[in-house]
Phi, psi and omega in degrees: 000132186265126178251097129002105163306171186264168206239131190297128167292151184252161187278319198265151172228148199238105165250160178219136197216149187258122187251112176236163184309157156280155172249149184322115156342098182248177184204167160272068207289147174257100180231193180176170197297161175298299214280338180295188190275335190265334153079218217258039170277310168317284204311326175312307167319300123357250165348319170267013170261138184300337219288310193302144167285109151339134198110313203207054210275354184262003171288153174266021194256123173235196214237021173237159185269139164261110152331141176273148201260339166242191169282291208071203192233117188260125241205114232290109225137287173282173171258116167283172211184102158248159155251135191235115196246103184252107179246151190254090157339313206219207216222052151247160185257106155268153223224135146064060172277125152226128161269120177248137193221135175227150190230120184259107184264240172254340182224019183181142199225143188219136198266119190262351156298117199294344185206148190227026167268170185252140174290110212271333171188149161215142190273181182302171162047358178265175194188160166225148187234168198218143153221151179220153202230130178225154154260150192259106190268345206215148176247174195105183179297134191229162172194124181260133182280058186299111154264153176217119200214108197206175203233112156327158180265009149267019177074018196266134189263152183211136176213167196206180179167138209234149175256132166226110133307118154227165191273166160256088161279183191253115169274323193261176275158017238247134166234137175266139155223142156266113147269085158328111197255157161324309178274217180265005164291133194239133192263140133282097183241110158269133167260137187236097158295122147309117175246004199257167131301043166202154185278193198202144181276120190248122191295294177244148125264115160203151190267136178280113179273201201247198185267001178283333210230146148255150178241143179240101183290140215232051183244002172253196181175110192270147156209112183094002164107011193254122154272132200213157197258169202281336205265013182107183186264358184238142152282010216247122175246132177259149187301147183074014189261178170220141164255163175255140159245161185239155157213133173262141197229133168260126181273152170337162182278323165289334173269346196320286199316316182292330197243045152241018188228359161348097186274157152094218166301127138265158141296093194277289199177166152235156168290127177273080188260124149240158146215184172229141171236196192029221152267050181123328179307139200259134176228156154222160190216141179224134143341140176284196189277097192309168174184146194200154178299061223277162204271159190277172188239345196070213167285325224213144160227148184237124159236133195258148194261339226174109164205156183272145174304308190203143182215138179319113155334099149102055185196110192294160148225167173266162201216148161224136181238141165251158157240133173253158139270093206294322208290182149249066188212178171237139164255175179234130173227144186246138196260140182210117213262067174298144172268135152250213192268341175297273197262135180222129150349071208268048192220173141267128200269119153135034182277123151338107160259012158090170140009151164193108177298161167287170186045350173280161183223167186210147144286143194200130161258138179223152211251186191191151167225152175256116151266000181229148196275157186091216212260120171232154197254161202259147146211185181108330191280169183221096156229153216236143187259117166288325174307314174279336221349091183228131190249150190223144200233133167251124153211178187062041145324315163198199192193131180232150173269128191262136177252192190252178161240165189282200197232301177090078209252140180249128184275000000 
């Protein structure tokens, strides 16, 4: 009969201990009414316990600090934090101890160790101790590698090694819309959910632009000669809730012309969340590269530089149109001026604008009259590429409020 030897005990023993802020003391208050059978013996109670806040002793919150009692929940973001303790059990002196901690994920296994020397020898009853710090890049299963590996006073080389698995959960929510404004300007609305159960001081929000764009946050509001944020004097996101931020991105002046023929993908920019949960541990996420869709132009883009707000019945304004050329041809274009039953025209139509190189604009004032009162839409223009002889047709451009003018009675 064959018997299996006992499986050899190792000389070093390894704790991992995970290191997080402590947490606030809660309790369960017990109390009940005067007219009951225990009358004010709870609430007495309540009061000589050190645990409770004075005052307010029917809280489950109280003013002493806990050690955490788990592993907890670690959140996509935050910074882990282990202590790594290798103590010598027995009553020998071990030799040329290297201790190793690796942290393994789904796409990449990483060495978290301060020192990758060997220990030349620890006596009995001594340790070495270790912390090691990662910011947490990834969600999903993580497993940190504790290896251990030293030398006997008989020269017997002995090795070991312990797994501790956790999850990365996702604390935020973050969703983006893109607006396209009439002009090369792009509105950014971000939403930022809290997904974790506890709130969170949110340190920062701000969008990074790409190199093209400057931003401006539209998340404030002076008051009292103050700038003050849209969300109030608390900073405070409660789980599930969500906030908005909005930002305008103008592009840069060397880029103006370039980001209004732009095909395709733009780059905008990405976000940058800080925040704090517990007591003060910090976490952050920045965003991949944000991108949208920039709107096509066609050959020709027609944009107005300059229209009046609101204009006088039967009384002409001016209006300024830029026209670009999106294409990669040089066109010839002839401007050509329809009346609608509204708005009528005050020029002449079918005039030469000449040459338009690709990527060049040009300006044009053009004049205009209302015969009818309310809200009118500008339509009618036509312009035509002689070289193609392809009409490009614009209406609904804008919309102006036509009024009476006032009357003026002489006594």
């Amino acid at each position: 009969m064959e018997v299996n030897p006992p499986k050899q005990e190792h000389l070093l023993a390894l704790k991992v201990m995970r290191l997080t802020k402590p947490t606030l003391f809660t309790n369960i208050p017990v109390t009940c009414e005067e007219k009951d059978l225990p009358g004010d013996l709870f609430n007495q109670l309540m009061r000589d316990d050190p645990s409770t806040v004075n005052g307010a002793e029917i809280l489950m919150l109280g003013e002493m600090l806990t050690l955490p009692q788990n592993f907890g929940n670690i959140f996509l973001g935050e910074t882990f934090s282990s202590y790594i303790s290798v103590h010598n059990d027995s009553n020998q002196v071990v030799k040329d101890i290297l201790v190793k901690a690796d942290l393994q994920t789904s796409s990449q296994r990483l060495n978290l160790s301060a020192s990758n020397a060997a220990v030349a020898e620890l006596k009995p009853d001594c340790c070495i101790d270790d912390v090691i710090h990662h910011e947490v890049k990834e969600i999903g299963t993580h497993i940190l590698v504790c290896a251990v590996s030293y030398t006997t006073q008989g020269g017997e080389k002995m090795y070991f090694r312990k797994f501790f698995k956790f999850q990365v959960l996702k604390p935020l929510d973050v969703k983006t819309k893109f607006y396209n404004a009439e002009t090369d300007e792009v509105f950014l609305e971000a939403q930022i959910q809290n997904i974790t159960t506890s709130p969170m001081f949110m340190e920062k929000v701000s969008l990074e632009p790409s190199i093209m764009y400057n931003v401006a946050e539209l998340n404030s509001v002076n008051q009292a000669g103050e700038c003050v944020t849209t969300f109030g004097s608390r900073a405070y996101l409660q789980p599930m809730d969500t906030r908005q931020y909005l930002y305008c991105l103008k592009p840069k002046k060397e880029f103006a012309e370039k980001a209004g023929i732009i095909k395709g993908v733009t780059v905008i920019g990405k976000l940058d969340i800080v925040w704090k949960t517990n007591l003060g541990e910090r976490g952050r996420l920045q965003t991949s590269q944000l991108q949208r869709m920039a709107p096509g132009y066609g050959d020709v883009r027609l944009s107005l530089e300059a229209i009046p707000d609101t204009v006088n019945l039967e009384e002409p304004f001016h209006i300024t149109c830029k026209i670009t050329n999106c294409s990669e041809r040089t066109m010839d274009l002839v401007l050509e001026m329809c009346n609608t039953n509204s708005i009528h025209w005050c020029g002449i139509s079918g005039r030469q604008l000449g040459k338009l190189h690709p990527s060049s604009s040009l300006c044009l004032a053009l004049t205009l009259l209302s015969s009818v009162q309310g809200l009118q839409s500008v339509s009618g223009l036509r312009l035509t590429d002689t070289f193609l002889k392809r009409t490009y047709e614009y209406d609904d451009i804008a919309q102006v409020c036509v009024v009476s003018s006032a009357i003026k009675v002489e006594s």
